[in-house]
C-alpha positions in Angstrom: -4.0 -8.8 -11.9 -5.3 -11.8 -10.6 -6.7 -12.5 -14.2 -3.7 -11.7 -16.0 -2.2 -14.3 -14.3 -4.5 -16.9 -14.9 -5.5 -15.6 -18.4 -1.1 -15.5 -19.4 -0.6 -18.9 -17.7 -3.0 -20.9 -19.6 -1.9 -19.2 -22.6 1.3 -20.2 -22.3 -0.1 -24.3 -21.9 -2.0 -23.7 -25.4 1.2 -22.8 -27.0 3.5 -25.2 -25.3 0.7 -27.6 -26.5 0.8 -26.3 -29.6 4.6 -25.4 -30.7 6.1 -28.1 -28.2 8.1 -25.5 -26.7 8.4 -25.4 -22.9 9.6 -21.8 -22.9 5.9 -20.7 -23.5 4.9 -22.3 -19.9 7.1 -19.1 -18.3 4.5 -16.5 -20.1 2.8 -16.2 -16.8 5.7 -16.0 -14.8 6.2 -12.1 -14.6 2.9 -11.2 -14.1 2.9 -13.9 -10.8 6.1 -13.0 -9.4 4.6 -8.8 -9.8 1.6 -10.2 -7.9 3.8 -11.7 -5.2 5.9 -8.8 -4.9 2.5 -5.9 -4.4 1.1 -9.1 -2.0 4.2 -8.4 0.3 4.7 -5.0 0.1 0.4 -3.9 0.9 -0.5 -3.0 4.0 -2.0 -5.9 6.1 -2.8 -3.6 9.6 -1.5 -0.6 11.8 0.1 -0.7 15.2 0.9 1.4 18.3 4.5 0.8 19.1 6.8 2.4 21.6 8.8 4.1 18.9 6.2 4.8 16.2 3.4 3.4 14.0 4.2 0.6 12.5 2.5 -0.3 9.4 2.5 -4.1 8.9 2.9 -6.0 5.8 4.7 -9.3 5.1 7.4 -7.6 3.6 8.2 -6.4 7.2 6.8 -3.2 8.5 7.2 0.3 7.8 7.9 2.5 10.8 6.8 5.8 11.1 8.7 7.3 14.6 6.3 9.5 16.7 8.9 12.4 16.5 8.5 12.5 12.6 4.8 12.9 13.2 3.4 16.5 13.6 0.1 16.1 13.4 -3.0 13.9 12.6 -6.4 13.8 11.8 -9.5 13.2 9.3 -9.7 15.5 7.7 -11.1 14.7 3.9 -8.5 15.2 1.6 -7.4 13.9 -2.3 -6.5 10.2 -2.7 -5.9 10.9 -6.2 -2.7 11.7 -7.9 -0.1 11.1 -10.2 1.8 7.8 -9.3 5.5 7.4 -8.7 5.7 4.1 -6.9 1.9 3.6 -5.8 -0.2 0.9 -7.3 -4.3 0.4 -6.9 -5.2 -2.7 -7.1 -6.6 -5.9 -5.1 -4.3 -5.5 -2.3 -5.4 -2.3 -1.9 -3.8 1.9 -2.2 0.2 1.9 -1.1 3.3 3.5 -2.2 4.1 7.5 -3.4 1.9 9.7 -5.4 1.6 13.9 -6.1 -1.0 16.2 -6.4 -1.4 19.7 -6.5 -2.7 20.1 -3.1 -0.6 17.7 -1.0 2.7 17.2 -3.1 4.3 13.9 -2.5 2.4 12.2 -0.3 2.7 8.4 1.0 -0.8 5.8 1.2 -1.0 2.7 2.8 -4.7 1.9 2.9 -6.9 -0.7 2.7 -10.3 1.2 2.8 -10.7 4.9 1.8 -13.5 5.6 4.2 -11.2 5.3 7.4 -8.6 7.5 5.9 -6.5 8.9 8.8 -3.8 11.5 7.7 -0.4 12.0 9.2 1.3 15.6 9.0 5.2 14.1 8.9 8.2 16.2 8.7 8.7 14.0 4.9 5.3 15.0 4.1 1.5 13.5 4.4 1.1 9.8 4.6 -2.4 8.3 4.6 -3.1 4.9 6.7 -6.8 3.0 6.9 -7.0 1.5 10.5 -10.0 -0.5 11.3 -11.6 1.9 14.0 -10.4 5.3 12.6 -11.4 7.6 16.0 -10.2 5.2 18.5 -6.6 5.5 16.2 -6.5 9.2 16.1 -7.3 9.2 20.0 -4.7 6.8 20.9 -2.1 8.1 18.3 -2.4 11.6 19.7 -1.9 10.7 23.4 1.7 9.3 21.9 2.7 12.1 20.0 4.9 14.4 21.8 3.5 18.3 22.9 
């Protein structure tokens, strides 16, 4: 992405340079403002909130209310799927996807080694915390019996 950017931006100098028309300098421009809008909407961290687990990204955060959540562990299961409004890319695994196995499921991770998985009543959603155990633990002691 990052490359697209720089690669469509200094395209659009040669040609400005070599038709003299400024309208070639805005070749870059929707692959940037693409990249600005996935660098606001990835996940940045996860939090333990009084109402729910907040999943923080400059965009604002995404709340998840402990009374949606049914269950959660870590247990391995498919990252893969078809994508609906999910991009992989340098800001890491975020947005909706289905499979076979899970359905429509939600990611917002940053590593897929510290997957944690939350059973919601809208379905799976898979986060990435830092210390993975030491989430699970603490989120479990929130979630109501």
């Amino acid at each position: 992405m990052a490359l697209g950017t720089v690669g469509a931006t200094i395209l659009g100098v040669v040609l400005t340079a070599q038709t003299g028309d400024v309208r070639w300098l805005f070749l870059g421009l929707p692959v940037t403002l693409a990249l600005f809008v996935l660098g606001r909407l990835a996940p940045t961290g996860y939090r333990l909130a009084g109402d729910g687990v907040y999943v923080l990204r400059r965009a604002g955060p995404r709340i998840i209310a402990y009374r949606a959540i049914r269950s959660v562990d870590r247990a391995p299961r498919p990252l893969r799927g078809i994508s609906f409004t999910a991009t992989r890319g340098i800001f890491g695994h975020f947005g909706t996807l289905w499979n076979t196995s899970l359905g429509f499921y939600r990611v917002f991770i940053t590593n897929g080694d510290s997957v944690v998985w939350l059973e919601t009543s809208d379905g799976w959603i898979a986060l990435s915390p830092d210390r993975p155990d030491e989430f699970v633990d603490r989120l479990r002691a929130r979630l109501p019996r």
